[in-house]
C-alpha positions as a Markdown table, in Angstrom:
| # | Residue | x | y | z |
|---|---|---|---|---|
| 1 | Unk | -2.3 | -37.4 | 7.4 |
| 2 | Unk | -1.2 | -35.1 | 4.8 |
| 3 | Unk | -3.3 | -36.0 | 2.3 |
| 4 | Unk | -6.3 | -34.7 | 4.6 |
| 5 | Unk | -4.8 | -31.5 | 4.2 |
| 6 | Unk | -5.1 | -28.9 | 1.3 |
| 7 | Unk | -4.0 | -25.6 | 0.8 |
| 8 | Unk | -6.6 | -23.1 | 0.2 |
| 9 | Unk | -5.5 | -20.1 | -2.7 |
| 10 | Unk | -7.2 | -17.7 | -0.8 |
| 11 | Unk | -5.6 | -17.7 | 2.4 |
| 12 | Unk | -2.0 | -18.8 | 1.0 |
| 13 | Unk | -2.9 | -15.6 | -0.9 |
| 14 | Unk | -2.8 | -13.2 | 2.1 |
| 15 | Unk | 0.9 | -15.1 | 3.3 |
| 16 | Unk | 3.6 | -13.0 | 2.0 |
| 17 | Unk | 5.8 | -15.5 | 0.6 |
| 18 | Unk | 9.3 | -16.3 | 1.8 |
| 19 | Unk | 12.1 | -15.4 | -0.4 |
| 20 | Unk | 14.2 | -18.2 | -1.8 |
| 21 | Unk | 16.7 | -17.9 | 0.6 |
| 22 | Unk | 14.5 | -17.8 | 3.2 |
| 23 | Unk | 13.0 | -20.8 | 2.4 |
| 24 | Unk | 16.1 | -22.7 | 1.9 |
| 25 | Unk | 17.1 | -21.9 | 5.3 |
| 26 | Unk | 13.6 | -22.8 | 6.8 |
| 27 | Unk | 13.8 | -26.4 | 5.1 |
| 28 | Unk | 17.8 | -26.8 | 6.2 |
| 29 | Unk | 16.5 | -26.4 | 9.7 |
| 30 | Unk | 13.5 | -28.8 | 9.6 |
| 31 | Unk | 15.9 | -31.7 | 7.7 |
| 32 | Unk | 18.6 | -30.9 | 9.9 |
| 33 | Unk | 15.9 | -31.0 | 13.3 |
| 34 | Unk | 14.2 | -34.1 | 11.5 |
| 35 | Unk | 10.5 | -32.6 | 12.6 |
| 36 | Unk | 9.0 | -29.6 | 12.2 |
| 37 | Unk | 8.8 | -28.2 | 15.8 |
| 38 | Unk | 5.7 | -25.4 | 15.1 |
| 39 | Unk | 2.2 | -27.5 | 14.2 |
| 40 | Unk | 0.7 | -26.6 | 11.3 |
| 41 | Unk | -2.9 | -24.4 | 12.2 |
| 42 | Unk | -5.8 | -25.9 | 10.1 |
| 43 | Unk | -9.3 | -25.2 | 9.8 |
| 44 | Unk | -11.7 | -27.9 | 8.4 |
| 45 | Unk | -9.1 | -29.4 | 6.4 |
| 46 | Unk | -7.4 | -26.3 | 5.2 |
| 47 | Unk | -3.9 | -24.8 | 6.6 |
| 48 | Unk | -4.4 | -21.3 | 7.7 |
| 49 | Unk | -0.6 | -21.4 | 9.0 |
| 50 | Unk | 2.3 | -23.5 | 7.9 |
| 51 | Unk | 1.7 | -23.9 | 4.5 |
| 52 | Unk | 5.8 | -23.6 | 3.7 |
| 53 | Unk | 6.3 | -26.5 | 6.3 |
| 54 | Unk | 3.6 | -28.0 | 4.7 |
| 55 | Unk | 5.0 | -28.4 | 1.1 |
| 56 | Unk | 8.8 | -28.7 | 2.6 |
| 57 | Unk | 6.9 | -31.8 | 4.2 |
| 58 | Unk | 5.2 | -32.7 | 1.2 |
| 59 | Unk | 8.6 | -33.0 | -0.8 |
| 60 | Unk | 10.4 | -35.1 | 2.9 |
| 61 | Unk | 7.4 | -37.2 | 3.7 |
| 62 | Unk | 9.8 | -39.3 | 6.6 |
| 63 | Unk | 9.8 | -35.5 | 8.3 |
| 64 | Unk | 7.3 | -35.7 | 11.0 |
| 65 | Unk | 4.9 | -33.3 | 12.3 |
| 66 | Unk | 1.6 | -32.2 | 14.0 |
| 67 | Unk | -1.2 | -30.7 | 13.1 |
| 68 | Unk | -3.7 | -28.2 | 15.7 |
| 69 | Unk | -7.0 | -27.6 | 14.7 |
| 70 | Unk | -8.3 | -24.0 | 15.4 |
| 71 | Unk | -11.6 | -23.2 | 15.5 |
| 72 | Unk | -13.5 | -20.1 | 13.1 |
| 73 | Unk | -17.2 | -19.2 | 13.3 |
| 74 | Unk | -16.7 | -18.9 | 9.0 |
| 75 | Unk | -14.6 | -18.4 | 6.2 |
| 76 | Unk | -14.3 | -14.2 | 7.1 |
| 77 | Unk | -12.8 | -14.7 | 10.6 |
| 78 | Unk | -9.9 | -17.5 | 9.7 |
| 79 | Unk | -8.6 | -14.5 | 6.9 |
| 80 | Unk | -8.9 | -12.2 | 9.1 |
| 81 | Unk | -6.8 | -14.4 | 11.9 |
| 82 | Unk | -4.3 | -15.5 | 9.3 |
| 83 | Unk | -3.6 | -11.3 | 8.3 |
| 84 | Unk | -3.5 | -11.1 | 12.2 |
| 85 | Unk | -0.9 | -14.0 | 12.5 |
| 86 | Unk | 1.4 | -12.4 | 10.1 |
| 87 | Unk | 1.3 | -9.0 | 10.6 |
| 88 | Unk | 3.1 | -10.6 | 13.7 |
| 89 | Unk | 6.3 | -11.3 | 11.3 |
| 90 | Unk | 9.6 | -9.3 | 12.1 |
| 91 | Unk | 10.8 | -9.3 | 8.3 |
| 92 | Unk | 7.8 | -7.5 | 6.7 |
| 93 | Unk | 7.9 | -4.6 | 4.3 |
| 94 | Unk | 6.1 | -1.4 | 5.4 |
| 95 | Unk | 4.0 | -2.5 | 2.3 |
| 96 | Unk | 3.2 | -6.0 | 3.2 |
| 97 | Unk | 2.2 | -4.6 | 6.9 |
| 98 | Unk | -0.5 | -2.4 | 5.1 |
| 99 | Unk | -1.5 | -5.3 | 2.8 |
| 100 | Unk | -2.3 | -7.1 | 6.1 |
| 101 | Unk | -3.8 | -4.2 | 7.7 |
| 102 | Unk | -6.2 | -3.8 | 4.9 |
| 103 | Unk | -7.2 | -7.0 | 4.2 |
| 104 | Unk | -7.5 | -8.0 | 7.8 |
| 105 | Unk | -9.7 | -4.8 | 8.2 |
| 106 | Unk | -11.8 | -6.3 | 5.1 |
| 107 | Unk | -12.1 | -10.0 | 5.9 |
| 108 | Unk | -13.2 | -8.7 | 9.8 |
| 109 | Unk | -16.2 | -6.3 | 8.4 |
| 110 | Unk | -17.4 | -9.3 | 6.4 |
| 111 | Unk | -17.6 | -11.3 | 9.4 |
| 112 | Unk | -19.3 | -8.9 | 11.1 |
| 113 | Unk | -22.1 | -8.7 | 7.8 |
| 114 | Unk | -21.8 | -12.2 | 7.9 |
| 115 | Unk | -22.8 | -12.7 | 11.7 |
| 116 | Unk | -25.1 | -9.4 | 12.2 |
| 117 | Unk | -27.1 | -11.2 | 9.0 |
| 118 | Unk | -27.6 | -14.5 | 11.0 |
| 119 | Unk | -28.5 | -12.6 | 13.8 |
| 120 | Unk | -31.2 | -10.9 | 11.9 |
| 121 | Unk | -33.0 | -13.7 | 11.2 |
| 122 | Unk | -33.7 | -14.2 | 14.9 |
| 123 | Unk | -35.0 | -10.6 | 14.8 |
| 124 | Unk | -31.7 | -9.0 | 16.9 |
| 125 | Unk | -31.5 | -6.4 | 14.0 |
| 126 | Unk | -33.8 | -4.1 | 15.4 |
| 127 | Unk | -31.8 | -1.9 | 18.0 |
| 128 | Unk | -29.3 | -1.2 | 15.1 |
| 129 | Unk | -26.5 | -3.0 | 16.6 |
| 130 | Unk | -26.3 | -5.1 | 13.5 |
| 131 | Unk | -25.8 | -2.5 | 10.9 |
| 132 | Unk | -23.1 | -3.3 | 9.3 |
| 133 | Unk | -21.6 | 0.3 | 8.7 |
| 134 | Unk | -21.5 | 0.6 | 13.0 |
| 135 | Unk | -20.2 | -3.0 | 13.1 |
| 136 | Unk | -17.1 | -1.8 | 10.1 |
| 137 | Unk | -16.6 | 1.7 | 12.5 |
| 138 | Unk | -16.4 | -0.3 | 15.8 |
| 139 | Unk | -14.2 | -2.6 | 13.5 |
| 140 | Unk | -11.8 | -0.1 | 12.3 |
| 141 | Unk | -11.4 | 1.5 | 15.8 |
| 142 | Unk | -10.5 | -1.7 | 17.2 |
| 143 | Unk | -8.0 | -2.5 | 14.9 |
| 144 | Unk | -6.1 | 1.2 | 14.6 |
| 145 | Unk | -6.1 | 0.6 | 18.7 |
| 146 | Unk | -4.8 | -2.7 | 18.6 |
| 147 | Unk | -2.0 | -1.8 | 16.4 |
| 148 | Unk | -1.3 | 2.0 | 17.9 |
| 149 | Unk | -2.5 | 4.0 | 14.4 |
| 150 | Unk | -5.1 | 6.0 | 13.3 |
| 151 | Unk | -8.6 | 5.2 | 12.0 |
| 152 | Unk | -8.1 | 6.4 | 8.9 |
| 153 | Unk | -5.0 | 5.0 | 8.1 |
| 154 | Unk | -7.1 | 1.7 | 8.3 |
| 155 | Unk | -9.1 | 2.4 | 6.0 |
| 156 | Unk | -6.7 | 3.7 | 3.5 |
| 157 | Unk | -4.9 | 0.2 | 3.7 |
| 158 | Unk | -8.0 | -1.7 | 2.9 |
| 159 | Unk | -8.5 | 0.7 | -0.1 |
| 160 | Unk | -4.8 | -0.1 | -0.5 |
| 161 | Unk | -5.0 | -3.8 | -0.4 |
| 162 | Unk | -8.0 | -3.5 | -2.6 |
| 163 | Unk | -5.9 | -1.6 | -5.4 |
| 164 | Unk | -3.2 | -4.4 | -5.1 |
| 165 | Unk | -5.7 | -7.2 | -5.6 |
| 166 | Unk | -6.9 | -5.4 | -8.7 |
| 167 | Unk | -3.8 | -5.2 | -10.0 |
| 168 | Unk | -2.8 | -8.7 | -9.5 |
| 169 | Unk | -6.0 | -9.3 | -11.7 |
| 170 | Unk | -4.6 | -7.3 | -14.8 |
| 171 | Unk | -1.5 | -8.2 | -14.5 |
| 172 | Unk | -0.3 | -11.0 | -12.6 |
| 173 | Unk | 2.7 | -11.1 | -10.5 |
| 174 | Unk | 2.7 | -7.1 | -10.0 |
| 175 | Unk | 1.7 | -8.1 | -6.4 |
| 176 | Unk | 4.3 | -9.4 | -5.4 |
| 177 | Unk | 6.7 | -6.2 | -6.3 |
| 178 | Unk | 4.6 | -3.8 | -4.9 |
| 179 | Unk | 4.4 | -5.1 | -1.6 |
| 180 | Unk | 8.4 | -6.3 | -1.7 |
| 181 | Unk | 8.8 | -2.7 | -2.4 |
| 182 | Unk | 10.6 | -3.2 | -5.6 |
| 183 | Unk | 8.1 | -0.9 | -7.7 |
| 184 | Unk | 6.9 | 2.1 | -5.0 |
| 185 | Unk | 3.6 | 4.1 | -6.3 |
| 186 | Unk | 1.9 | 6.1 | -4.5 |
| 187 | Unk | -0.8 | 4.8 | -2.6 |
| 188 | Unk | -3.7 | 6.7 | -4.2 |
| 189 | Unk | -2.1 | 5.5 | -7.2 |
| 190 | Unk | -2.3 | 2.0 | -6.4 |
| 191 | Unk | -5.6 | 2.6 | -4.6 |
| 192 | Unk | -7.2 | 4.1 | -7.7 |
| 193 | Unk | -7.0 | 0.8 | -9.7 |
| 194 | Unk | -10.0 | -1.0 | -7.9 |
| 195 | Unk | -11.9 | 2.1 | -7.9 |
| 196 | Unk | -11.2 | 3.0 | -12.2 |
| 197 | Unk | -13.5 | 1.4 | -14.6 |
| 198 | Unk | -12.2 | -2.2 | -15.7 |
| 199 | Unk | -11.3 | -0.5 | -19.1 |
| 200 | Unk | -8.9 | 2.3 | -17.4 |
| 201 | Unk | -7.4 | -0.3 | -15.3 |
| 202 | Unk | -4.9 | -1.5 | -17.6 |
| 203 | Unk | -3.7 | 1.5 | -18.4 |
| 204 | Unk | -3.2 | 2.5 | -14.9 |
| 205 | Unk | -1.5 | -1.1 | -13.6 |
| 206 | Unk | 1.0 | 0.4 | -16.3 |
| 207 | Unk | 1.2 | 3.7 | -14.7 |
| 208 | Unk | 2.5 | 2.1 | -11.4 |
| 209 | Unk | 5.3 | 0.6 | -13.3 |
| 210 | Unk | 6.8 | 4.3 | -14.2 |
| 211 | Unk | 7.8 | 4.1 | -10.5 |
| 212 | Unk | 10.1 | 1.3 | -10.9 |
| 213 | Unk | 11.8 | 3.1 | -14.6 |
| 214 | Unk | 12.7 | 5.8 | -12.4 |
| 215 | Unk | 14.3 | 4.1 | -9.2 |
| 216 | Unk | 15.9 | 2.0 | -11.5 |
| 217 | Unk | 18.3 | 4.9 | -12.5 |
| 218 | Unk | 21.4 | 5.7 | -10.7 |
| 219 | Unk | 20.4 | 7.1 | -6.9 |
| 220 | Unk | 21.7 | 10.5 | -6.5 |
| 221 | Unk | 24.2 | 11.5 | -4.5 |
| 222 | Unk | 24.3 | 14.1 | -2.1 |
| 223 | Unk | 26.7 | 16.5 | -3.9 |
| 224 | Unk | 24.3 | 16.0 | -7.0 |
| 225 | Unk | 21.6 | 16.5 | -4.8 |
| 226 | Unk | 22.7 | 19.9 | -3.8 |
| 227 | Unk | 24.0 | 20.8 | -6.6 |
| 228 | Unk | 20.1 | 20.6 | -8.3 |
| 229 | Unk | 18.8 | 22.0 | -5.1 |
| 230 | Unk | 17.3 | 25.7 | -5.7 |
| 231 | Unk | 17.5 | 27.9 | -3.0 |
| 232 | Unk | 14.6 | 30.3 | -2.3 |
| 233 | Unk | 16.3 | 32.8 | -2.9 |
| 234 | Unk | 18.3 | 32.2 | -5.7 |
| 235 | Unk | 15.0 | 33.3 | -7.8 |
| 236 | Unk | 14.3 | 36.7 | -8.5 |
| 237 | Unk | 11.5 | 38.3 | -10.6 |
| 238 | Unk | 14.0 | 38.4 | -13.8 |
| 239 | Unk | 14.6 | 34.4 | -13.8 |
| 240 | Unk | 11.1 | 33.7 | -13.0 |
| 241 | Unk | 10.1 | 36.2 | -15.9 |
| 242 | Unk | 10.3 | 34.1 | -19.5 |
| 243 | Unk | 12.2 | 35.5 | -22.1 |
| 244 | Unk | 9.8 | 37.0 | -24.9 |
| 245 | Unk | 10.9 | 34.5 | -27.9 |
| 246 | Unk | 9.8 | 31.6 | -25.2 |
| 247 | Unk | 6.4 | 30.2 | -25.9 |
| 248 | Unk | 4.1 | 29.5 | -22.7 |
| 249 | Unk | 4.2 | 26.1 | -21.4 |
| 250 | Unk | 1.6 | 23.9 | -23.1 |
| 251 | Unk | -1.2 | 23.1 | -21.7 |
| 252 | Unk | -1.3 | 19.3 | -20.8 |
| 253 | Unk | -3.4 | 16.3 | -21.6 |
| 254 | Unk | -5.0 | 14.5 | -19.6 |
| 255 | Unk | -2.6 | 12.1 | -18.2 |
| 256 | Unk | -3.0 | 8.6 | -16.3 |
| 257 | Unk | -2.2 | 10.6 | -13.2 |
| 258 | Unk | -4.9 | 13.1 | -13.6 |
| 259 | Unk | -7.1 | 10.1 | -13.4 |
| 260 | Unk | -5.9 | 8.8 | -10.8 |
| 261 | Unk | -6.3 | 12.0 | -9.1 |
| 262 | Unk | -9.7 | 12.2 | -10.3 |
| 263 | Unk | -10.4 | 9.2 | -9.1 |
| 264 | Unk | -9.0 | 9.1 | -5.5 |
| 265 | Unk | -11.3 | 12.5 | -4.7 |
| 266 | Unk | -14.4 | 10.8 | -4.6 |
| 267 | Unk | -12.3 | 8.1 | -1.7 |
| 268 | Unk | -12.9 | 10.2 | 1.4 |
| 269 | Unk | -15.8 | 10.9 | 3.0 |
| 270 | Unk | -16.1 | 13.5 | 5.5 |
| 271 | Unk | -17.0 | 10.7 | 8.6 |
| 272 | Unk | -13.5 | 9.3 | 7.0 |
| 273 | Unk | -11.3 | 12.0 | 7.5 |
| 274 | Unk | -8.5 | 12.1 | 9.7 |
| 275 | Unk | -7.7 | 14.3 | 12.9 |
| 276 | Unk | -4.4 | 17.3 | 12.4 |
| 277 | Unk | -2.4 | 15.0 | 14.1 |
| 278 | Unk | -2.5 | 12.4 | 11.8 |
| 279 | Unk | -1.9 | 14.3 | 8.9 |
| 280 | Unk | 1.7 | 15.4 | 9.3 |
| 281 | Unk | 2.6 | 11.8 | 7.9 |
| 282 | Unk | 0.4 | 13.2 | 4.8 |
| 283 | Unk | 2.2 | 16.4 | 4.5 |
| 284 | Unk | 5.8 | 14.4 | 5.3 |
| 285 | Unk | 5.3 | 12.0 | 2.3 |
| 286 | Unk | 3.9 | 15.1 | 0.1 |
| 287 | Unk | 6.9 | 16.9 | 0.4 |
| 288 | Unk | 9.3 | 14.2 | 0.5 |
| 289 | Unk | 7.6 | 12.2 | -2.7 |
| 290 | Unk | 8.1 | 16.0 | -4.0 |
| 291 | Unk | 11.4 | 16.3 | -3.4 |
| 292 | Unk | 12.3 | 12.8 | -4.9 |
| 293 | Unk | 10.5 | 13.4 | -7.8 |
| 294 | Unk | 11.6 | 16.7 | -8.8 |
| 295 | Unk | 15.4 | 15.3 | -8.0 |
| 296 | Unk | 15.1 | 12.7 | -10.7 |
| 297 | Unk | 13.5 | 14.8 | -12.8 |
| 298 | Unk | 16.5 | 16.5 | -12.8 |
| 299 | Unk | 18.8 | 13.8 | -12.8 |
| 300 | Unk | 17.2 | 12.0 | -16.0 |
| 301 | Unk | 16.9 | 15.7 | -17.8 |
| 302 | Unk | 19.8 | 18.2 | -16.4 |
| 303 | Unk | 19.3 | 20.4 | -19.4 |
| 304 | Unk | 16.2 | 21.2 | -16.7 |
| 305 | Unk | 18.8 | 22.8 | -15.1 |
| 306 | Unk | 21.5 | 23.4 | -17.4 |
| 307 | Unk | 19.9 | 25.4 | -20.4 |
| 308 | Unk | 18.9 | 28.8 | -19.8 |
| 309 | Unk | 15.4 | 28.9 | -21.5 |
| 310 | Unk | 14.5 | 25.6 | -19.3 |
| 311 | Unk | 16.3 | 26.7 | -16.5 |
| 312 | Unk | 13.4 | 30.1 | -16.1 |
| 313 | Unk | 10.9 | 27.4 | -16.4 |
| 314 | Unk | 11.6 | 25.3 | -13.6 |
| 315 | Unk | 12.6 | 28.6 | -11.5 |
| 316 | Unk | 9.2 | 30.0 | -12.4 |
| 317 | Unk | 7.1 | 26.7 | -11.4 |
| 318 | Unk | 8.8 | 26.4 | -7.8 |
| 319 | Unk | 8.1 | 30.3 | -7.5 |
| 320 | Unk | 4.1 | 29.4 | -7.4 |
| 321 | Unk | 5.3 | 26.5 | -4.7 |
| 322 | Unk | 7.4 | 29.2 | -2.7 |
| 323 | Unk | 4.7 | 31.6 | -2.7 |
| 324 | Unk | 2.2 | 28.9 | -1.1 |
| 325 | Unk | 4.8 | 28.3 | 1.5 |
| 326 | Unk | 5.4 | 32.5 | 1.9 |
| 327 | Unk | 1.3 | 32.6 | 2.2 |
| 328 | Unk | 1.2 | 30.3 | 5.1 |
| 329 | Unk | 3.6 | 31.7 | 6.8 |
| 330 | Unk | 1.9 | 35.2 | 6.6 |
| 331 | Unk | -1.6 | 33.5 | 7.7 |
| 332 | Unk | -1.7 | 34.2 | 11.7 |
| 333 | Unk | -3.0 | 31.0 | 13.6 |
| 334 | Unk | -6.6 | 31.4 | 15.3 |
């Protein structure tokens, strides 16, 4: 029966794969059981779930099994139930989760094109419910309701999963540690990719890696941690003041993140944008990717902190951030 099955790349590509251990363990249980209890799912000859069992059966061909065939209007919907299937997982990464999220998000809006076209030709096209931008909205609603999130938040992960994909195109195997966590970008950063020219992509696939240089150093304590904190008011107008020998900081070139900032401005529209209450996660992960950042910053370079002449520098950068926060707080809510 097996060989009337196949694996299709595509929709083993949306599986996040077991780790080795994990696998081991899953294969101990099926020689040890002597049949593999779960059927494998398949649609038109192709597993859409069980494709582990399927190659631990491939390798133990006296283990038996069953097969279930499920039924998919196309190609769209069985991706979009396979992302759907495994966002069902318990050991997924918060990165894996929005993979799925994203591509599920994709493969249903497709289905949706795919179906409203076919329905065109019969000439159901012309009260607008086929258009495909109200089929994606009604699409993304559903979705963010059927997994208690926000709209948006949808739609960043399929920019997100889009990003990965791109990635995994330049350089392969980079999927598999962004969404295991082992390199952690930013999201616009990893967004950006798809969106860059194919020539700036390389060059930003290698940006993401400068994420995984710095968590590779030694995590800081929190005695170091608060020993590089600055308190507000530790800075007065004499430290923030540079000494007269000290030449103003240079202006910089344009780096990798600038275009990756440049590029992620054009990602929202204003239909896109999310409600208040959404965007505290936003301002959460600002401050805290802030924090982190500036903490290793310090931690690779303590003369930052150590040397006087740098030492006025830093002080006089966080005094623009303190006076943002000192504006705000002097604003009067309407």
């Amino acid at each position: 029966m097996d060989e009337l099955l196949r694996i299709d790349p595509e929709f083993e590509s949306k599986i996040p794969p077991l780790t080795e251990e994990e696998y081991q363990l899953l294969e101990e249980n099926i020689l040890q059981d002597g049949v593999v209890l779960n059927p494998l799912i398949v649609w038109n000859g192709c597993i859409v779930d069980g494709h582990n069992r399927f190659r631990i059966i491939q390798a133990h061909p006296e283990i038996k099994y069953t097969v279930f065939e499920k039924e998919f209007p196309d190609r769209y919907a069985a991706i979009a139930w396979i992302c759907c299937n495994q966002l069902g997982r318990r050991n997924l990464t918060p990165q894996q989760k929005k993979y799925l999220i994203g591509q599920r998000y994709e493969a249903e809006k497709l289905a949706n094109c795919f179906r409203g076209n076919q329905y065109a030709l019969v000439g159901k096209s012309a009260s607008g419910q086929n258009d495909p931008k109200q089929k994606s909205e009604r699409t993304s609603e559903c979705i963010a309701r059927e997994i208690n999130t926000s709209e948006s938040y949808v739609r960043r992960a399929e920019r997100y999963a889009k990003g990965v994909d791109a990635a995994e195109e330049i350089e392969p195997g980079i999927k598999e540690e962004l969404l295991s966590g082992s390199i952690k970008p930013t999201d616009t950063a990893v967004a950006a990719i798809a969106k860059a020219n194919p020539d700036d992509r390389p060059a930003l696939v290698e940006q993401l890696r400068q994420s995984k240089l710095m968590s590779d150093k030694a995590p800081v304590s929190v005695e170091q941690q608060a020993s590089t904190e600055i308190e507000p008011s530790s800075i007065t107008d004499d430290e923030a003041q540079p000494e007269p020998e000290e030449s103003e900081l240079p202006t910089r070139p344009m780096t990798e993140i600038q275009k990756i900032l440049a590029i992620s401005s054009g990602m929202e529209t204003a239909e896109e944008l999310a409600d208040e209450s959404t965007m505290f996660y936003e301002l959460e992960d600002a401050v805290s990717t802030m924090i982190r950042r500036c903490l290793r910053c310090f931690e690779s370079y303590p003369g930052l902190l150590n040397k006087k002449s740098y030492r006025r520098k830093v002080l006089k950068i966080f005094k623009e951030a303190i006076q943002f926060i000192n504006k705000i707080e002097q604003e009067e809510p309407t």
